[in-house]
N, C-alpha and C positions, 0 to 999 in steps of 0.2 A: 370606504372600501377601496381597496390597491388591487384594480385589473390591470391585467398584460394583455394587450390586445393584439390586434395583427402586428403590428409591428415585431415583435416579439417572435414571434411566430414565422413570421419571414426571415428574419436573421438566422433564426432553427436552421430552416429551409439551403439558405444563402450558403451558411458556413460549415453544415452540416454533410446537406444531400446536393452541394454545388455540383457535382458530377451526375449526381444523379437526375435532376430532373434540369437541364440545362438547355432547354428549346423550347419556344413559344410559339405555338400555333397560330397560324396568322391570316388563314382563309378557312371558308367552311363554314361545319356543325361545329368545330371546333376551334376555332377563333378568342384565344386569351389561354387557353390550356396549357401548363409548362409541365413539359414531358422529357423524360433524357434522350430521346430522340423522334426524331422528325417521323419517322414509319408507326408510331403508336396514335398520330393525330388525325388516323382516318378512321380511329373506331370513335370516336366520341359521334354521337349523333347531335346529343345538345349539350352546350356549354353556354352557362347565363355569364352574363358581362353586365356589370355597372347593378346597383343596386335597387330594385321593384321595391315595391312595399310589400313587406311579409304578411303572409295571414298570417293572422292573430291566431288562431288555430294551432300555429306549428311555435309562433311566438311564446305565446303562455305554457305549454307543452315541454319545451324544452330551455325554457326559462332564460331567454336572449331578451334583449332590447330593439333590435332592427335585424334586418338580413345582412349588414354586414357582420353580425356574430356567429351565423350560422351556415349550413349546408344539407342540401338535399340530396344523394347521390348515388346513385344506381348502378349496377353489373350487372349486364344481362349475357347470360353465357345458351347457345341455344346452339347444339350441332343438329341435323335434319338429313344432309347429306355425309356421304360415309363411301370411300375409295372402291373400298372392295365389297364385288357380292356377296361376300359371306358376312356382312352386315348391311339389314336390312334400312334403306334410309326412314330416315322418321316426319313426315309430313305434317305431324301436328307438332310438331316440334320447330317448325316452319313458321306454323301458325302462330303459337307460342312466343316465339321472338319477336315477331311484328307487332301483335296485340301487346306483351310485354311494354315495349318500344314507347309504340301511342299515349299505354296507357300511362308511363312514366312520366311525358314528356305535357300531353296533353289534358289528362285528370287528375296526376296528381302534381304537375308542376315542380317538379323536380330538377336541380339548378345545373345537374352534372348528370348524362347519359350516357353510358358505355357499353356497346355491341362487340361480341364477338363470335361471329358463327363460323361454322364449320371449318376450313381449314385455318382460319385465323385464329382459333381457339386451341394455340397448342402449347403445349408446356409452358415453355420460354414466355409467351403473352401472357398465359393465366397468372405466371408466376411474378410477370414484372407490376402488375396490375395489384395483385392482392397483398405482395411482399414491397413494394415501394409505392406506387402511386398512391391508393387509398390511404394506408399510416399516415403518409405526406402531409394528405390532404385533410386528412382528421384531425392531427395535431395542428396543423394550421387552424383551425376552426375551435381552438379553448382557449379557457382564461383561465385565472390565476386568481383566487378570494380569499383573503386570509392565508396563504401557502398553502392552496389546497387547489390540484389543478381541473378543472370545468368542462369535460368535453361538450362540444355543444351540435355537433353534426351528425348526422342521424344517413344510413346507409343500409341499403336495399342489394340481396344478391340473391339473384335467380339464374336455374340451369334447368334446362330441358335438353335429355338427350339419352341416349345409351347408358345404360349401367349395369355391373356385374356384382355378383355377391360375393360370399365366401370369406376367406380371412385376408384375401387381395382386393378386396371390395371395393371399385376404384368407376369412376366415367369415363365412357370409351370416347377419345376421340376421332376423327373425321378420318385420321390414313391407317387404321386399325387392318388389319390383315381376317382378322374375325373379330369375335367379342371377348374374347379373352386375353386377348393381344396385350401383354405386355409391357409391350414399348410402344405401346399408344394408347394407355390411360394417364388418366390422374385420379391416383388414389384419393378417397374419401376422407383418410386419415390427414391428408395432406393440407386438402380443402378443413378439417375440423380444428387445424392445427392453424390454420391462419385467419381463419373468424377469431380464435380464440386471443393471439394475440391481436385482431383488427377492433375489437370488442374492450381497450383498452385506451381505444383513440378516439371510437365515437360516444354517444347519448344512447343511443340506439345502434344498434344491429340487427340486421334479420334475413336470415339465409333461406328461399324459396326451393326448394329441390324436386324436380319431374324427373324420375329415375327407376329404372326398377330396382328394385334393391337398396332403396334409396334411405331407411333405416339405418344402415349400415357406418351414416354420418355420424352416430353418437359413440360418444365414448361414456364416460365416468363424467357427468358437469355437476356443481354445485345445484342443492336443492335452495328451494325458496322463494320469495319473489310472490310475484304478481303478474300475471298476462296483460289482466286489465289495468293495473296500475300502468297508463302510459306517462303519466308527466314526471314517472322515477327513472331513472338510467339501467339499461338491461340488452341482452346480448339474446337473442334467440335462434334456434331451427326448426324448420316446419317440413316435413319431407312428403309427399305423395302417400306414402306406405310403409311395411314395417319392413323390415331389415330379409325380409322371405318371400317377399311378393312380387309379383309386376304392376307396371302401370299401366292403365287404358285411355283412349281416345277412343269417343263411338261417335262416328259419321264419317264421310268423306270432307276434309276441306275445315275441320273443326280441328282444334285445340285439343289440349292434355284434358280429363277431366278435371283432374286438378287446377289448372289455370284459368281455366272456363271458370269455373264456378267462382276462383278467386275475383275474379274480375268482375263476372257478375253483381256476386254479392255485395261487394265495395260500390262500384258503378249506380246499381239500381237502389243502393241504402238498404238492400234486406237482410243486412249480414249481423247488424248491431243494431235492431230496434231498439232496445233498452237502453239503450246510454241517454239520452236529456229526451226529456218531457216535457214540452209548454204548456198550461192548460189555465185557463179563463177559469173564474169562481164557480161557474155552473158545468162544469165539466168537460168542456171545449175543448178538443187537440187544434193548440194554436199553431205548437213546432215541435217537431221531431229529427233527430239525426244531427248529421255533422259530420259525426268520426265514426271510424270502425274500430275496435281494439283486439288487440290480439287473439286476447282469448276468447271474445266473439265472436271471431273470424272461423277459430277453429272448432268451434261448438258448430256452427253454421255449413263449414265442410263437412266435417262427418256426419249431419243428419243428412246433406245432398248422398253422399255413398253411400247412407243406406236406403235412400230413396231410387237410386237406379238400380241397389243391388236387389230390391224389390222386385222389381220390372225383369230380373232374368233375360236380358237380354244379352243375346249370343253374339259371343268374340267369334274371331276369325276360323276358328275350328268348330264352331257350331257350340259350344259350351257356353253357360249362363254362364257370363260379367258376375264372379265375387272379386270386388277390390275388398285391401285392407284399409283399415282407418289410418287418417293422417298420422305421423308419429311428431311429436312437437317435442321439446329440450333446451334447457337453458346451453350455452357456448360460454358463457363469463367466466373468468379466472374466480370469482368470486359469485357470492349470490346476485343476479339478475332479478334486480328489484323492480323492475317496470318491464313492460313490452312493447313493441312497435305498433305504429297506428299508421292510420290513412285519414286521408280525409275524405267524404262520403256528404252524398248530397243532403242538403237540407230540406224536409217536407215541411210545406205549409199547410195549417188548416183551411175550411173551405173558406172562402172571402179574405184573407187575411192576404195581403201585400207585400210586404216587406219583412226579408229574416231579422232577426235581432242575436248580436252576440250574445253568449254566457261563455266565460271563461272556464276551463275545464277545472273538476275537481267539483269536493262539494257545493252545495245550492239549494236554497229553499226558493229562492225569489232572481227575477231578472236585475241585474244590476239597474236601480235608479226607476226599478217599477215591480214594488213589494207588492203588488197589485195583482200580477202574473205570476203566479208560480211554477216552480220547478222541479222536475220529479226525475231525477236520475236512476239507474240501477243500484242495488245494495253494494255494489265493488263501487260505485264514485265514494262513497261517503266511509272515510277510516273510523271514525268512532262508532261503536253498532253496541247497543243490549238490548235487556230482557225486561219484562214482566211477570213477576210471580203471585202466588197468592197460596192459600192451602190447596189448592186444586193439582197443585204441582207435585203434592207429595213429599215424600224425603228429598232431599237435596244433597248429593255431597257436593258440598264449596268449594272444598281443596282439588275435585276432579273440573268442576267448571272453572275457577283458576287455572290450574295448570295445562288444560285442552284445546278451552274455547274460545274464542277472539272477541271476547264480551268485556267492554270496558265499565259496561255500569248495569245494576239493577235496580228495577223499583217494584217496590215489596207493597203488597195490600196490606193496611192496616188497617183500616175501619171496612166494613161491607155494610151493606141495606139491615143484618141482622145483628150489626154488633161490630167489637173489636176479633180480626181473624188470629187465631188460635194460633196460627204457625210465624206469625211478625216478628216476636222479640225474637226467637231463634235465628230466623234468616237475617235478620237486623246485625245481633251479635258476632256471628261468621261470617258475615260482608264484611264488617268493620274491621275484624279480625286479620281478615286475608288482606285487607286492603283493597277492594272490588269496590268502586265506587257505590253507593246506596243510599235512594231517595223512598220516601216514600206514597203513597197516594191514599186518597177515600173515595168508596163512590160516594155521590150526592144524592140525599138524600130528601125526596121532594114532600117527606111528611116533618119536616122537621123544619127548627127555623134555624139561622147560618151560627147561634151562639150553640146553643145542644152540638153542633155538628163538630165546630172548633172544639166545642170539651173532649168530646169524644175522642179528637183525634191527638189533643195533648195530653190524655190521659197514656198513652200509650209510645206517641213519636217523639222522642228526647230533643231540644234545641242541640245541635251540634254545628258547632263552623266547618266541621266537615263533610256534610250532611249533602244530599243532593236539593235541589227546592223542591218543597212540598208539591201533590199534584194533587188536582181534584178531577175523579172520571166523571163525567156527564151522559151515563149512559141509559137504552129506552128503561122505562119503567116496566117491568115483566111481573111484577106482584100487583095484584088486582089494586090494594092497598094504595100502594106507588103511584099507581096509573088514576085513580081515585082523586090522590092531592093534586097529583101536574095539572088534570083538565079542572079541576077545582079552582087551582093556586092561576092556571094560563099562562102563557108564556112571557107577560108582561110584569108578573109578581114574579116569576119564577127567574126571569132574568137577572131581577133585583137581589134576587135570594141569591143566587151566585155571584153575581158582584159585591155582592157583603161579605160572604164566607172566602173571597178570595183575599179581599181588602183586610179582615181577621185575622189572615194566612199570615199575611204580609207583616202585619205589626207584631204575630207573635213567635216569629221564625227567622224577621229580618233576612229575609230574603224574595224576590217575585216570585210568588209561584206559577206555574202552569196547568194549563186547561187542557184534558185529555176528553175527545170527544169523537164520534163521527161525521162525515161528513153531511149526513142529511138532519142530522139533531146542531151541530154545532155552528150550520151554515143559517139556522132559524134562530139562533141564540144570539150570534155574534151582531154588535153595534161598535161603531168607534171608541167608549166607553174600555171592550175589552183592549185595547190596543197596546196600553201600558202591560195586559201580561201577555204571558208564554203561550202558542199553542202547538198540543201533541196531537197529529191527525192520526186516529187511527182507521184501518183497511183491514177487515177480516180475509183473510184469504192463504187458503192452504200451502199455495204454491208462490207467492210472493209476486206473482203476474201480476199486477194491480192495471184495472183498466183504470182508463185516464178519467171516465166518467164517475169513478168513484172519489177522482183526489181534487175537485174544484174546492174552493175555500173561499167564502166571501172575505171581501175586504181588502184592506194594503195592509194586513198583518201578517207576515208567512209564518209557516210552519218550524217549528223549532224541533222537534223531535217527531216523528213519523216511525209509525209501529205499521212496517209494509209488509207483514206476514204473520201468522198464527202455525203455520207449520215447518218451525224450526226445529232439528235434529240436536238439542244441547247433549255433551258428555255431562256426568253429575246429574244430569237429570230425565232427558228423554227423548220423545218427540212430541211435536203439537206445540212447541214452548213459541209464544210471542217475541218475536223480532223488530227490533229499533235500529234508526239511525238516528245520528244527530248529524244538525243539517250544513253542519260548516267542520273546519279542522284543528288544530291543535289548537291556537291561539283563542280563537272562539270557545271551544268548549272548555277552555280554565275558565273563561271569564264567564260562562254558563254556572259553573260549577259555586262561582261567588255568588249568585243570585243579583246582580249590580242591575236591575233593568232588564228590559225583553230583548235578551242575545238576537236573535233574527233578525226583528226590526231592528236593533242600531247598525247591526251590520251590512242590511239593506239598503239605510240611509247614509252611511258613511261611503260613499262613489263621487268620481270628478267626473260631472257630467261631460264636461270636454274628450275625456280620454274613451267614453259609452261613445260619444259621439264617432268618434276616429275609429275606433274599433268596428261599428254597425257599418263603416264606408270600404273600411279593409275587407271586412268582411265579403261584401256584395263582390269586391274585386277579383274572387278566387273562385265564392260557394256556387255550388252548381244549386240552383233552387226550383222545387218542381213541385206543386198542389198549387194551391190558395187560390185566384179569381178574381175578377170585378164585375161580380155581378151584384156586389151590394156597394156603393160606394162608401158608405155607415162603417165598413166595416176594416177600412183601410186603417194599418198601425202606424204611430206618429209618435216620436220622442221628444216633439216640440210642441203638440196643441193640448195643453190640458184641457179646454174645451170637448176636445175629440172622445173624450171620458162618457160624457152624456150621451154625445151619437150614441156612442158603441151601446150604451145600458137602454137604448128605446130600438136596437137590432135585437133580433129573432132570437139569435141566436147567444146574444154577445159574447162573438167568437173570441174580441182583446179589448185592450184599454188604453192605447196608446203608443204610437213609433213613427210616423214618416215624418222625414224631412218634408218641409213645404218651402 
């Protein structure tokens, strides 16, 4: 692989914008900063010099190898104070920049901070800043892979201050004669026009806006994308409000509500509970958080707006507080495939000591301990389908094709009474369209595992392009059913299923996989199972899955997870069962070959060295807040396998494994 690294990038700089950025700051916040002139190097507040260790966090995210590939860097534009009385000053807009400020420099460690308030925030500086520094600085910060060029710096811009609507729709600044003044804004247009080309230079963009009228920033942007895709490259705006409203601050001495909450929500980790799950076999929240993602962020905002707009609480004329919802929008010349993130404290379970990385993006298990498992949101994991059966009704294929973001289905084919009446159908139009399709049986506890395999090759064709066969292992609800399990017990009945999958296997040539719940399949499971696949399934309407429902005995993880029952499909309806699969492309081809238990190899293919470096970078950034020592049993350790036993003769067993000693 042929990268152009800084060097390259400097010469840009050198030969390019020699005029332009042609003075190094040499005292200060700003100390190493190269600016076209000396009077721009009293706004940086911080400027990192010499290279930290990267969180791993922002590392795998935007896919660098050290901090010398990358950049964190922030614009914060905050007017408060305003010349003339016929604009009122804005005090939380005060507030705003200083919290801004900290929060850049101090929680999220950001390598480049630039302040501009009030009278320093005028034209000429917005302009020099957004139209030469940042590009600068962005383009310094990519490679080159194959001739195809990397941006790899990631950039924050926020403004708190005045703003006007209309078709001049513009932020007022500081020597404005009134609010409509003129010759003392800067149009929105202005501002949309140069994210747009700034959004060409970095990995990330994300324009914060406290404005009234602050809507007024969009234009025409490409649709597409992902909020919560952060580890894609994407260009974003998030404004306060819609293009016809104002903004509010309620209190003396406080913040935009806007910013507040933003800050909040990131700070305290309540903005993005769902992105990573850690949870113990018995259903233990071991770890939670990390990051906030975009599009969590702004879910997270707008339920806070409606929660004060609840509360009717009276603005400055006596009238109940209705703000509008945030207004969010891609900025990218092109589709903005990913969104920006932050990074957000880490919660530990009770007792549990020490965080442990996961690398963003898919996961069933911790890297280097398939022990702990992993429970992401449905946006981490890109491959998602379905489960069908006759219950599902007609189906049209060509609308689930063309609608829904389903890469694979799996079709009942045998049930407790028989072969299901609707299979070969949905079989033939899967295959047809090209919709990936596996199929499954439930298990049938009056039968022995040969009757069950006829059964099911009477009907499921050997195909090499087939998905692997699955077997549901679910309660027995026919009196019959329930008859043979306490008959048969769970000691024959194990067997019965290690045969019929073993069957699977020799007459499909491929592993198949075990679809079960967690309270039937956590009784079933022995090392034994380990060589196949397991599908965890989670009845749940709304796809909230508590943690206590997804523990999983063993160092087997989860290969596919069905984390909802109330799925909206087009072609079919609502109610439809929901999948993920547990890793990304690479993985699910080689899922797709039946080659072995995809999860497990995947879990066991890690350099423990690099777990090791990573869990250290780690500690060096995460803000980490729960956990305890009030059990010491209960401390995690990535070096005592030993500590395994502890943890299984605790209360609770909260982990299985992580501290250095």
């Amino acid at each position: 692989m042929f990268k152009v690294t800084l060097w390259v990038a400097a010469l840009w700089l050198f030969l390019g914008c020699a005029a332009a950025q042609a003075h190094v700051c040499d005292t200060g916040d700003a100390k190493g900063a190269e600016v076209e002139d000396v009077k721009y190097c009293r706004f940086f507040k911080h400027f990192e010099n010499g290279s930290p260790v990267l969180d791993p966090r922002i590392r795998d995210s935007v896919h660098v190898a050290s901090s010398d590939d990358t950049r964190s860097i922030g614009l914060v534009i905050g007017i408060a104070q305003y010349d003339n009385d016929n604009v009122p000053d804005l005090d939380a807009a005060a507030v705003d920049r200083e919290n801004l400020t900290r929060f850049l420099i101090d929680n999220q460690h950001f390598d480049e901070v630039i302040v501009l308030q009030d009278r320093d925030a005028d034209r000429n500086t917005i302009d020099y800043f957004l139209r030469d520094y940042l590009p600068a600085r962005g383009n310094f910060f990519s490679s080159e892979v194959n001739g195809v060029t990397l941006h790899q710096a990631r950039l924050l811009i926020a403004y708190s201050g005045h703003g006007t609507g209309g078709a001049d729709a513009s932020f007022v600044l500081s020597t404005a004669n009134k609010v409509d003044d003129s010759s003392a804004t800067y149009p929105m247009s202005s501002l949309r026009d140069n994210l747009t080309k700034l959004s060409s230079s970095y990995f990330h963009v994300l324009a914060l806006v406290n404005a009234c009228f602050g809507g007024n920033l969009f234009g025409v942007g490409a649709t597409g994308g992902s909020l919560n895709e952060f580890t894609e490259a994407g260009s974003y705006a998030m404004t306060a409000g819609p293009d016809d409203k104002e903004t509010v601050a309620i209190g003396k001495g406080k913040g935009s509500v806007f910013f507040d909450a933003i800050l909040t929500g990131i700070k305290e980790g309540v903005a993005d509970r769902e992105y990573t799950r850690l949870v113990s076999e018995d259903g233990a929240l071991l770890q939670e958080g990390g990051i906030t993602r975009l599009g969590a962020l702004n879910v997270y905002l707008d339920t806070e707006i409606k929660r004060i707009n609840k509360k009717k609480i009276p603005d400055e004329h006596g009238k109940p507080i209705n703000m509008g919802l945030t207004w969010i929008g891609a900025i990218d010349k092109t589709i903005a495939r990913g969104g920006f993130f932050f990074t957000s404290p880490i919660t530990l379970g009770e007792g549990v000591q020490v965080a442990m990385y996961v690398p963003p993006g898919p996961a069933s298990s911790v890297p280097a301990h398939p022990e702990i498992k992993v429970f992401g949101s449905a946006e981490t994991y890109p491959v998602k389908g379905i489960d069908v059966s006759r219950y599902e009704g007609a189906i049209d294929w060509k609308e689930v094709r063309a609608k829904a973001n389903i890469r694979f289905s799996y079709i009942r084919a045998v049930g407790i009474k028989g072969v299901d009446d609707s299979f070969l159908k949905h079989w033939a139009k899967t295959k047809a369209l090209g919709i990936d399709h596996g199929a499954y049986r439930i298990f049938n506890f009056c039968q022995s595992p040969q009757e069950q395999l006829d059964a099911l090759a009477s009907v499921v064709p050997v195909e090499d392009d087939a998905l692997p066969i699955a077997i549901s292992y679910e309660w027995a609800l026919i009196d019959a059913q329930k008859n043979c399990a306490k008959n048969d017990g769970i000691d024959k009945t194990r067997q019965k299923v290690l045969s019929l999958l073993d069957m699977i296997e020799t007459k499909y040539k491929k592993t198949p996989i075990l679809y079960s719940p967690k309270s039937m399949i956590n009784e079933l499971l022995t090392p034994d199972f380990d060589k196949y696949m397991i599908w965890l399934a989670k009845y749940t309407k709304t796809g909230q899955s508590d943690q206590s429902d997804l523990g999983l005995k063993g160092s087997n993880p989860w290969t596919l997870w069905q984390y909802t029952s109330g799925l909206t499909v087009p072609g079919i309806g609502d109610n439809v069962d929901g999948n993920v699969f547990f890793g990304g492309e690479a993985e699910y081809e080689k899922f797709k070959t039946g080659a072995g238990n995809a999860a497990l190899t995947a879990a066991q293919t890690v350099d423990p060295n690099k777990v090791k470096a990573d869990d250290q970078a780690l500690l060096a950034y995460a803000e980490v807040k729960g956990g305890g020592d009030s059990d010491p049993n209960m401390l995690v350790s990535r070096d005592i396998g030993d500590a395994i036993k502890a943890l299984k003769r605790a209360v609770a067993e909260f982990t299985k494994g992580l501290v250095e000693k």
